[in-house]
C-alpha positions as CSV (number, residue, x, y, z in Angstrom):
1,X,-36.3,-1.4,26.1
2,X,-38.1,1.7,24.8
3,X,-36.3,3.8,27.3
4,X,-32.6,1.9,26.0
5,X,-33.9,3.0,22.0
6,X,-34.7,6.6,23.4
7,X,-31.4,7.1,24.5
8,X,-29.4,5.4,21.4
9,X,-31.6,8.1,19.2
10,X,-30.5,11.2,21.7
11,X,-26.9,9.8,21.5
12,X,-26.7,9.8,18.0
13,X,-28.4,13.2,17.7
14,X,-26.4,14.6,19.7
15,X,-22.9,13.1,17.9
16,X,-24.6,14.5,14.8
17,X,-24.2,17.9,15.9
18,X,-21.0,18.0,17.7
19,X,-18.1,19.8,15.9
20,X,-15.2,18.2,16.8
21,X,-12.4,20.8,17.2
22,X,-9.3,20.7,15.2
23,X,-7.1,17.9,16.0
24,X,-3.6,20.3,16.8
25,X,-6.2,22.0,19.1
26,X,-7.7,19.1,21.0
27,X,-4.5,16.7,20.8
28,X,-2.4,20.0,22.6
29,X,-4.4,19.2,25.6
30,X,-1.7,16.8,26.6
31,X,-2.8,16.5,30.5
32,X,-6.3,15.4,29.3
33,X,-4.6,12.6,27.1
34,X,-2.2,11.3,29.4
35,X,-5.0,10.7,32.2
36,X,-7.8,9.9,29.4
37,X,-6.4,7.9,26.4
38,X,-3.1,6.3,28.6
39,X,-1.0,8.4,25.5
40,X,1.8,8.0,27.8
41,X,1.7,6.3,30.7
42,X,5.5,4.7,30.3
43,X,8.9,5.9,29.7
44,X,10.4,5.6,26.8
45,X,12.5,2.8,28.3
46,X,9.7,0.9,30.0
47,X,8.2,0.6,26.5
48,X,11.0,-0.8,24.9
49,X,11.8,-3.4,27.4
50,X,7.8,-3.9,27.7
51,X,7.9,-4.6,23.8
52,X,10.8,-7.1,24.1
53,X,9.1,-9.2,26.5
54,X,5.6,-8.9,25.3
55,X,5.5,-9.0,21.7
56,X,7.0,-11.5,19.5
57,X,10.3,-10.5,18.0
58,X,9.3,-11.5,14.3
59,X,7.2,-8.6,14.3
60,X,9.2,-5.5,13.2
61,X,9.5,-2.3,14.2
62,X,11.0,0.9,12.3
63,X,14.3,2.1,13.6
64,X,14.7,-0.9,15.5
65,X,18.1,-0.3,17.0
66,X,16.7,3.6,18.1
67,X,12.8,2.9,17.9
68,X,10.5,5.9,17.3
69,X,7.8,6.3,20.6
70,X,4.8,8.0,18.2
71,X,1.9,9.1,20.8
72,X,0.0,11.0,18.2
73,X,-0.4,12.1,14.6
74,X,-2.3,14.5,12.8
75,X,-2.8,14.7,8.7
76,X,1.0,14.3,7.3
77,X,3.1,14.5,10.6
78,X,3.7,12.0,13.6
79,X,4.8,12.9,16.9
80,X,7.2,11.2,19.7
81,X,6.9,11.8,23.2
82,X,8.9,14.8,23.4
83,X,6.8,16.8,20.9
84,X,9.3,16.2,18.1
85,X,7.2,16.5,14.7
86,X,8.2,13.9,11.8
87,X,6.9,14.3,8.4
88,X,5.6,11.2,7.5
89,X,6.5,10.0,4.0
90,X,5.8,6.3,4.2
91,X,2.2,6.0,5.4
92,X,-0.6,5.1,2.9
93,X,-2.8,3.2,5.5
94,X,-3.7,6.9,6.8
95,X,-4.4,7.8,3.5
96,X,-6.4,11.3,4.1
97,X,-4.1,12.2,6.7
98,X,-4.0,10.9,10.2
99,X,-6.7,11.8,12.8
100,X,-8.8,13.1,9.8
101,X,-12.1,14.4,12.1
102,X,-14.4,13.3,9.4
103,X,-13.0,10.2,9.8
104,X,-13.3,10.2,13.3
105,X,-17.4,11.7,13.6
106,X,-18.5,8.9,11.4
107,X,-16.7,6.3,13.3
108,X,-18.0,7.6,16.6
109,X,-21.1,8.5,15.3
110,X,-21.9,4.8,14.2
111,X,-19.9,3.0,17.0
112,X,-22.6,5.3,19.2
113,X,-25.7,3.6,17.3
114,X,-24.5,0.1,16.1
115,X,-22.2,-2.4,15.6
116,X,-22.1,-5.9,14.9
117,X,-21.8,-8.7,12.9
118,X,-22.2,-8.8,9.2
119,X,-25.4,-11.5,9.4
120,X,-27.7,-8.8,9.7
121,X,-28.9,-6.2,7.0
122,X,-27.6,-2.6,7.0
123,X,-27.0,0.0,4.5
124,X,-23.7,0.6,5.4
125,X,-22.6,-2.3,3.7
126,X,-24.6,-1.3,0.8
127,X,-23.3,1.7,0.3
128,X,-19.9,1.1,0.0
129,X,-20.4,-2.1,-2.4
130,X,-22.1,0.3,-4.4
131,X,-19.1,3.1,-4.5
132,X,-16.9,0.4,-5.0
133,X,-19.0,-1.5,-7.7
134,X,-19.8,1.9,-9.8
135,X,-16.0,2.8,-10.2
136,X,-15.2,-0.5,-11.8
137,X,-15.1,-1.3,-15.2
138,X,-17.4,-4.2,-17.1
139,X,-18.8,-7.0,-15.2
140,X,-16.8,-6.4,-11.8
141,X,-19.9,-6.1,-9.5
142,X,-20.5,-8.6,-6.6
143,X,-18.4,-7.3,-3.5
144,X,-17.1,-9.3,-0.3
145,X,-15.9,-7.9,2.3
146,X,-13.2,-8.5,5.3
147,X,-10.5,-7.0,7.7
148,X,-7.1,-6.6,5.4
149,X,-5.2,-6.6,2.3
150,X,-4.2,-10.2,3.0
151,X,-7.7,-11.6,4.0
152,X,-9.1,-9.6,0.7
153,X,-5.8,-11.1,-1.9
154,X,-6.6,-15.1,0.2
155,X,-9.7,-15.1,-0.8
156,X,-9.2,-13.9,-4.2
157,X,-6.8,-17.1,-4.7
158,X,-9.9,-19.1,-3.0
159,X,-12.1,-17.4,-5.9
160,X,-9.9,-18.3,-8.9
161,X,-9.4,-21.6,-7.7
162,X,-13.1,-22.4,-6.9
163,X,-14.2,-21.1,-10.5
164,X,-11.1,-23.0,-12.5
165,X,-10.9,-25.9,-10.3
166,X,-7.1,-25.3,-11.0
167,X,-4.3,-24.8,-8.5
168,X,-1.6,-23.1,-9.5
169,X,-0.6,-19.1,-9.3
170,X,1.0,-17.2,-11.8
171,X,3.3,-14.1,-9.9
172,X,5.9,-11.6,-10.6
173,X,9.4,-11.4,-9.3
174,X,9.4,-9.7,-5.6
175,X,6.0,-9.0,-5.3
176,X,4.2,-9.2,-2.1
177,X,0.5,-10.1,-1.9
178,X,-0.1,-10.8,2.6
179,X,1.4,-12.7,5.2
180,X,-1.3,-15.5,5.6
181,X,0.6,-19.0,4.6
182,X,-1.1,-19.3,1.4
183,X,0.1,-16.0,0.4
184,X,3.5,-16.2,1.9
185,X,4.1,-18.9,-0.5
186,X,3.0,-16.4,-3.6
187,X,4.7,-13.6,-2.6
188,X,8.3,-13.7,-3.2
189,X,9.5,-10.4,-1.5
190,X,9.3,-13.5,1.3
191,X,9.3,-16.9,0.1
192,X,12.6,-16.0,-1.3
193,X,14.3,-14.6,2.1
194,X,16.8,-18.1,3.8
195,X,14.5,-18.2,6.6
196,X,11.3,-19.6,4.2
197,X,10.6,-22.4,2.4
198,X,11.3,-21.2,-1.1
199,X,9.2,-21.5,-4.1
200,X,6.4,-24.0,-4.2
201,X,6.0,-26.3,-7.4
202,X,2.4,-24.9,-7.6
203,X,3.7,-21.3,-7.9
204,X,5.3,-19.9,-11.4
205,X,7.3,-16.9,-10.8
206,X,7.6,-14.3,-14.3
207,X,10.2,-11.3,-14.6
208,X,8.6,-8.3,-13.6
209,X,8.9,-5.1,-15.8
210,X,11.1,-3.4,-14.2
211,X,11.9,-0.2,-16.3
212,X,15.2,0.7,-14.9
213,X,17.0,-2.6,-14.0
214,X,15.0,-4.9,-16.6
215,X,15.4,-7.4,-20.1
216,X,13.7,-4.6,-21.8
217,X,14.8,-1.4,-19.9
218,X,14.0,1.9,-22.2
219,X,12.4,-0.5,-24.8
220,X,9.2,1.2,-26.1
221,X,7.7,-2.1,-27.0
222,X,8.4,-3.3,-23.0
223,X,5.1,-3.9,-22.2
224,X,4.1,-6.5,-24.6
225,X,7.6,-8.3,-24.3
226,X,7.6,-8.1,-20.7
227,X,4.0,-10.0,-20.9
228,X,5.6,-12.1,-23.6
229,X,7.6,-13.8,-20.3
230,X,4.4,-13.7,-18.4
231,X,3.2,-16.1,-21.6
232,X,6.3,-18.0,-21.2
233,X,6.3,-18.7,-17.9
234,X,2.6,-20.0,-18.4
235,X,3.6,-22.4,-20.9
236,X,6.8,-23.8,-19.1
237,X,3.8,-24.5,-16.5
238,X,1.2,-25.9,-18.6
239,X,3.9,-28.4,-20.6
240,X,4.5,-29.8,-17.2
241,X,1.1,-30.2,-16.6
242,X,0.3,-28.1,-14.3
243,X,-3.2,-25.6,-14.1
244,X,-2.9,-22.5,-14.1
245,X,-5.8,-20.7,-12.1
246,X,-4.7,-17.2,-11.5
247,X,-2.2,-14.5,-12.4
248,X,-1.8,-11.9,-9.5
249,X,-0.3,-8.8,-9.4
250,X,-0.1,-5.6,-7.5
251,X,-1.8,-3.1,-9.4
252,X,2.2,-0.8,-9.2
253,X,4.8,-2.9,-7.4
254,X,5.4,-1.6,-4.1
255,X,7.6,-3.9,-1.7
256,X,9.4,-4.9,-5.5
257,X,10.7,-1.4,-5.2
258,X,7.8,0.9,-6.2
259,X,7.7,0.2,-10.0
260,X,5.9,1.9,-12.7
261,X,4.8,-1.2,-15.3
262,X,5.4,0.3,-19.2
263,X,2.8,0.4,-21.3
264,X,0.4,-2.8,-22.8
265,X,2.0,-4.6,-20.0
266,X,-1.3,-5.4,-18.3
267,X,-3.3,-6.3,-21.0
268,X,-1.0,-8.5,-23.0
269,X,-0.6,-10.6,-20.0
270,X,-4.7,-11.1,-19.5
271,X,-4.8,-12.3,-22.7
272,X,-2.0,-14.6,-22.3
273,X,-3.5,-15.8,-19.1
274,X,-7.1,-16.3,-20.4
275,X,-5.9,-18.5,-23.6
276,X,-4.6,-20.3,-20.3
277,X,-7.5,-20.7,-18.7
278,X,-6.9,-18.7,-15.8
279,X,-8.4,-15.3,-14.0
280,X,-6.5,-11.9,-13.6
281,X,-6.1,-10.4,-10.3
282,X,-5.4,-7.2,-9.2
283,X,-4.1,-6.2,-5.8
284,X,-4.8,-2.8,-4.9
285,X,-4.0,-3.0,-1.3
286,X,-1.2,-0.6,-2.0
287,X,-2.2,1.9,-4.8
288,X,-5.9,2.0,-4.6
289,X,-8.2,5.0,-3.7
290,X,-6.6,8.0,-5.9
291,X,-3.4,7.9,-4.9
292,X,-2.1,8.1,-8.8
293,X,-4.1,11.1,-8.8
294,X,-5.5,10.9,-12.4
295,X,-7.8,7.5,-11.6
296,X,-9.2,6.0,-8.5
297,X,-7.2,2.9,-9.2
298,X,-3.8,2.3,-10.0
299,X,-4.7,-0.6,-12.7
300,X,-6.7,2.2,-14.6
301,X,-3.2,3.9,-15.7
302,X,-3.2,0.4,-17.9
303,X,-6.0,1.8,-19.9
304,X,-10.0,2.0,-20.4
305,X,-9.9,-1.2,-21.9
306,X,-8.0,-3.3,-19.0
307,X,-10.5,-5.3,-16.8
308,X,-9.6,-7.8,-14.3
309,X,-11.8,-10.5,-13.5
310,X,-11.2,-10.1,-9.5
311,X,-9.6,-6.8,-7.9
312,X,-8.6,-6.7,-4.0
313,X,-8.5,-3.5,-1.9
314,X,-7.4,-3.0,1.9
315,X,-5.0,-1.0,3.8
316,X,-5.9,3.0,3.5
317,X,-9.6,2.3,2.8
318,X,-10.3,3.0,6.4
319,X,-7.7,5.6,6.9
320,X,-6.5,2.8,9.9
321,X,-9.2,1.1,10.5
322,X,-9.4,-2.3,9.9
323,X,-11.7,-2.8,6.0
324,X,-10.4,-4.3,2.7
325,X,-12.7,-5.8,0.2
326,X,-12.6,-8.4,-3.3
327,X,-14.9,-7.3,-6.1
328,X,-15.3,-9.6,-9.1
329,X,-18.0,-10.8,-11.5
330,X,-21.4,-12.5,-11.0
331,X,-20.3,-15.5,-12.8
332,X,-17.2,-16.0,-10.3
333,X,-19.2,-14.9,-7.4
334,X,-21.9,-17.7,-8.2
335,X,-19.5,-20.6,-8.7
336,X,-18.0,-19.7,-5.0
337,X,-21.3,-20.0,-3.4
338,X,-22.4,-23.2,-5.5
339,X,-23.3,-26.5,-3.0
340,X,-23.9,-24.2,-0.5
341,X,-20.9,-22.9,-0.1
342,X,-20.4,-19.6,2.3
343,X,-18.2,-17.1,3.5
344,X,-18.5,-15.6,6.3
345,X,-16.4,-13.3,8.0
346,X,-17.6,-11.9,11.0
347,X,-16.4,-8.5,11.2
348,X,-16.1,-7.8,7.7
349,X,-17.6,-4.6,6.5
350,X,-19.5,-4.6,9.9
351,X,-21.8,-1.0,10.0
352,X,-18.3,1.2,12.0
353,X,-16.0,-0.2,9.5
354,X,-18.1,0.8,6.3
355,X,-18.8,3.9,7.7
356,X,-15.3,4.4,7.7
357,X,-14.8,3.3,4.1
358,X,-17.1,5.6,3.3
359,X,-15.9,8.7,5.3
360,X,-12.7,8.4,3.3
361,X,-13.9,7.9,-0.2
362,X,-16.0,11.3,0.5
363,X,-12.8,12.9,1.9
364,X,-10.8,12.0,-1.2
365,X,-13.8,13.7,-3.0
366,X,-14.4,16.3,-1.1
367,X,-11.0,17.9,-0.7
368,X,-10.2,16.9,-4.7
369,X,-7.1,14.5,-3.4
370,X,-6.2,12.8,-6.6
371,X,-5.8,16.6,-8.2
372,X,-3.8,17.1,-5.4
373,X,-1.8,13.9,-5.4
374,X,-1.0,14.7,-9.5
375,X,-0.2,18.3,-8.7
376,X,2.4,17.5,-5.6
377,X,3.3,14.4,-7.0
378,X,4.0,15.6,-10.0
379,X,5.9,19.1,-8.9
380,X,8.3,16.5,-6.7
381,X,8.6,14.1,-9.1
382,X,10.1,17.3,-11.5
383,X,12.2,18.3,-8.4
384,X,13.9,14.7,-8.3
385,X,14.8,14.8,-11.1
386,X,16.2,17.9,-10.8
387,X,18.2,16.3,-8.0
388,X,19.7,13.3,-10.4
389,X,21.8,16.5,-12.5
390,X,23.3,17.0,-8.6
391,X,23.5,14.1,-6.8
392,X,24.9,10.9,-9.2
393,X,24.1,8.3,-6.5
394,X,20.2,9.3,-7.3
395,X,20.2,6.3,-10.3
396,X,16.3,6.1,-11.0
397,X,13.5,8.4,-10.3
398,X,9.7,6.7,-11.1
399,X,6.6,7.2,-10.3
400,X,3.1,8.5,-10.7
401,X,1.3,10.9,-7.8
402,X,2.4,10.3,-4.5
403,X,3.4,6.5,-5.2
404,X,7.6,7.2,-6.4
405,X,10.8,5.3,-5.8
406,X,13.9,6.7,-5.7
407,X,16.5,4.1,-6.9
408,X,20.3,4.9,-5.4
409,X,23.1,3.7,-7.5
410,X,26.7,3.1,-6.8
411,X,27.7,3.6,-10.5
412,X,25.1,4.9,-13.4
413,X,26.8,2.8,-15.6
414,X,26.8,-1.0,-14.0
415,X,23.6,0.2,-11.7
416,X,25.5,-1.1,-8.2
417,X,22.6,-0.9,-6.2
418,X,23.6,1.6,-3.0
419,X,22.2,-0.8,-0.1
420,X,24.4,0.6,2.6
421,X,24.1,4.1,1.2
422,X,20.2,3.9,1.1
423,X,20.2,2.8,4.6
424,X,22.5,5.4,6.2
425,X,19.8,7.9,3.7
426,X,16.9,6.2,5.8
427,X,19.0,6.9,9.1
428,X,20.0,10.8,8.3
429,X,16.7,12.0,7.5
430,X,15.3,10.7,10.4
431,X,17.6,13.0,12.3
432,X,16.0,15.8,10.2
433,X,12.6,14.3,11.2
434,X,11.8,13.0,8.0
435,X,10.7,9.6,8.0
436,X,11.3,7.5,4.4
437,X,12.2,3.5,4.4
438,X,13.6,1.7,1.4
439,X,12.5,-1.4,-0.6
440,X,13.2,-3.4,-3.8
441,X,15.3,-6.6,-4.2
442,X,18.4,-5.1,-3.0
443,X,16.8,-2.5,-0.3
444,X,18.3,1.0,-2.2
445,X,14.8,2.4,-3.5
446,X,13.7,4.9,-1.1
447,X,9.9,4.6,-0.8
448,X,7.3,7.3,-1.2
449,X,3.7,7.0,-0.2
450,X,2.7,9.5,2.4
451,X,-0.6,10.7,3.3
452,X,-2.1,12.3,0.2
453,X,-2.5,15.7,2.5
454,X,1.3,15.8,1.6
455,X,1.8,19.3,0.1
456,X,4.2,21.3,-2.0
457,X,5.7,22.9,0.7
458,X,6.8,19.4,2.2
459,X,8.0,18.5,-1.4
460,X,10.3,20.7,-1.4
461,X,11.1,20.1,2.4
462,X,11.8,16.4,1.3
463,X,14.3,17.3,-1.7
464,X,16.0,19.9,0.3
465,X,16.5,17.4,3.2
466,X,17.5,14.4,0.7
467,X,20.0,16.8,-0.8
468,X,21.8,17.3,1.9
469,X,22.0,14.0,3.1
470,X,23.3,12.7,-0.5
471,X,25.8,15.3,-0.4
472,X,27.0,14.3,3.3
473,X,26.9,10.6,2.1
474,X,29.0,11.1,-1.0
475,X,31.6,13.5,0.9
476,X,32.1,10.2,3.2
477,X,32.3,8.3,0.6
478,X,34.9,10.6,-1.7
479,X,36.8,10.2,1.8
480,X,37.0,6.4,2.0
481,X,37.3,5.9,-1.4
482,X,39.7,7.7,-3.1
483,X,37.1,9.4,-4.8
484,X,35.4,6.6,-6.5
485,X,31.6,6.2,-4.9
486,X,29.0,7.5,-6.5
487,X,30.7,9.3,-9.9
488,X,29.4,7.9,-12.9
489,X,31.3,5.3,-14.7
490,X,33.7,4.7,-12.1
């Protein structure tokens, strides 16, 4: 046994000095991956039939007519099997950039000494609860930890519903909160798709305040009258007698089509829901850990005095590895755990997966990522808009650091959503190795949340490549149409 703990010590001192190399450096050596990490071991072919047959066809795939093959990725670009770089404008789970070596030491580094179930005591844990608790506003300071967004936003429902002893959820209008059942039926980016069930009685779904297609569109009092239907929707609820126990939201809509909620909005509808008698959740599983550049999180842009009673975090807070947490107050945290109640999840915040919590939130630190995410995010946002004088089918530019949505538009004046347009978009810039996807209710927002490594240079990269592909789009159109796609009031 002695001789075992000897070795685990020399291990780890020796992963403590190692300098990793650079990752364009080490990932060149191809011959050592292919042999060593099975990079590539199949054709391109082999893996495509291989998928059919082995994994279910419910889960999707991008490109799913042409898949991509990626066998490696480094900060803000992927790579296929032929070398073939893509810059990579859609992925928020690697939030510092993928293959970040810091990232990468401190998994190693504690995979090397220790890892195991969460029944044990270690700092790791600690640590992070810690970071986590001290950027929080008010009360928000007892911390459980799991695996992903949805394990983090099903337990918050568990939460609310333990503390009210009520059932029913309060959401918006094409949000998406996880794909366990329970939040399936809250989210109605899928309840709502002819393949679900459809709404359940116990859910209550509000307008959400959408600034471009909304009620209150360019109103400057939107915020409070968009939580005004929040209210109403409560009441409908509550004069039917149903209990309200929660109203969740995504902190910025993302799958609703990356939307920027006006001002007040927030806290008008936490009052409304706490004369209710519910709790207010926010799901940062999206927006969380600087990626609006001027706060950590995205609910912050609300204002100082906005403070939900629960708050759920997931995807990038591992960079790709598998971490998401719920923080909420002592009083909601004691009711859970009353008659001797537990949770226990077993690999939840385990010592490797803290450690890569914490890698990233020193990263995002370190190399001052929410300054950069305002400056890039806010030079493209400027060079969008820019691109609206140009290009007419560009209807709606939003957003804040690198979360934006770029809303195409048949007409300015009736808003005809472009689907087919903001699919052919999707299609073209992939040929220019640009990799984008689109979302909202009718599929024609282009979505933006790359790695936040994402520069200035690649900015302008983007809006050069978009450009042209607009231009191509509405010269086919002009064709087919007698002129009529994509000119304003026609």
């Amino acid at each position: 046994m002695m001789a075992y703990l000897q070795r685990l010590h020399s291990v780890a001192r020796h992963l403590n000095t190692v300098k990793l190399a650079q990752p364009k450096v080490f990932l060149q050596n191809r011959s050592f991956f292919n042999s060593n990490c099975r990079m590539e071991q199949l054709s391109r072919t082999t893996t495509i039939q291989m998928r059919k047959k082995l994994i279910g066809s419910a889960c999707p795939i991008w490109f799913r007519d042409e898949p991509l093959k990626i066998i490696r990725a480094e900060g803000q670009y992927m790579y296929d099997e032929e070398g073939n770089q893509y810059l990579d404008c859609i992925n928020n789970v690697c939030h510092v950039g993928h293959s970040h070596p810091d990232v990468t030491k401190a998994v190693s580094n504690q995979l090397a000494i220790l890892n195991t179930n969460t029944r044990f005591l270690n700092d790791n844990m600690l640590h992070l609860a810690k970071k986590l608790t001290d950027s929080l506003p008010g009360k928000l300071s007892v911390c459980f930890f799991c695996n992903s967004g949805s394990e983090a936003n099903d337990l918050a429902i568990r939460l609310a519903r333990k503390y009210t002893g009520n059932k029913d959820v309060v959401v918006l209008d094409n949000a998406y909160h996880g794909h366990t059942e329970l939040l399936i039926d809250i989210s109605p980016h899928k309840f709502k798709k002819p393949c679900m069930e459809g709404k359940k009685e116990w859910v209550h779904v509000a307008d959400p305040p959408d600034i471009y297609r909304g009620k209150y569109a360019g109103d400057p009092n939107a915020g409070e009258k968009y939580a005004l239907m929040v209210k109403n929707t409560i009441d409908s609820a509550t004069q039917n007698g149903r209990k309200v126990c929660a109203f969740i939201l995504e902190a910025l809509q993302s799958c609703g089509g990356q939307q920027i909620y006006p001002p007040n909005f927030m806290k008008n509808c936490f009052k409304h829901v706490r004369e209710a008698g519910g709790l207010c959740i926010v799901d940062e599983v999206q927006t969380g850990f600087g990626r609006v550049g001027s706060h950590m999180w995205a609910f912050q842009l609300q204002g100082e005095d906005v403070e939900p009673d629960i708050v759920s975090f997931g995807k990038p807070m591992g960079n790709g590895f598998p971490v998401a947490a719920v923080v909420t107050t002592p009083e909601i945290a004691h009711k859970f755990g009353e008659g001797g109640h537990e949770y226990f999840n077993t690999y939840g915040g385990n010592p490797v997966a803290a450690a890569s919590a914490l890698a990233v939130w020193e990263i995002v630190e370190k190399e001052n990522l929410r300054d950069h995410a305002l400056k890039v995010g806010g030079f493209l946002l400027e060079e969008m808009k820019k691109l609206q004088e140009k290009h007419e089918m560009l209807g709606h530019v939003r957003g804040v650091g690198l979360f934006q949505g770029y809303e195409l538009v048949r007409d300015r004046e009736t808003k005809e959503p472009a689907t087919e347009e903001a699919a052919q978009v999707i299609i073209r810039l992939r040929k220019k190795h640009i990799l984008l996807s689109t979302e909202g209710p009718y599929n024609n927002t282009l979505k933006f949340k790359p790695p936040m490594c994402f520069s200035e240079d690649d900015a302008r990269h983007l809006v050069k490549s978009l450009s042209e592909v607009l231009s191509e789009i509405e010269a086919d159109n002009d064709a087919l149409n007698g002129h009529n796609v994509g000119k304003v009031g026609r």
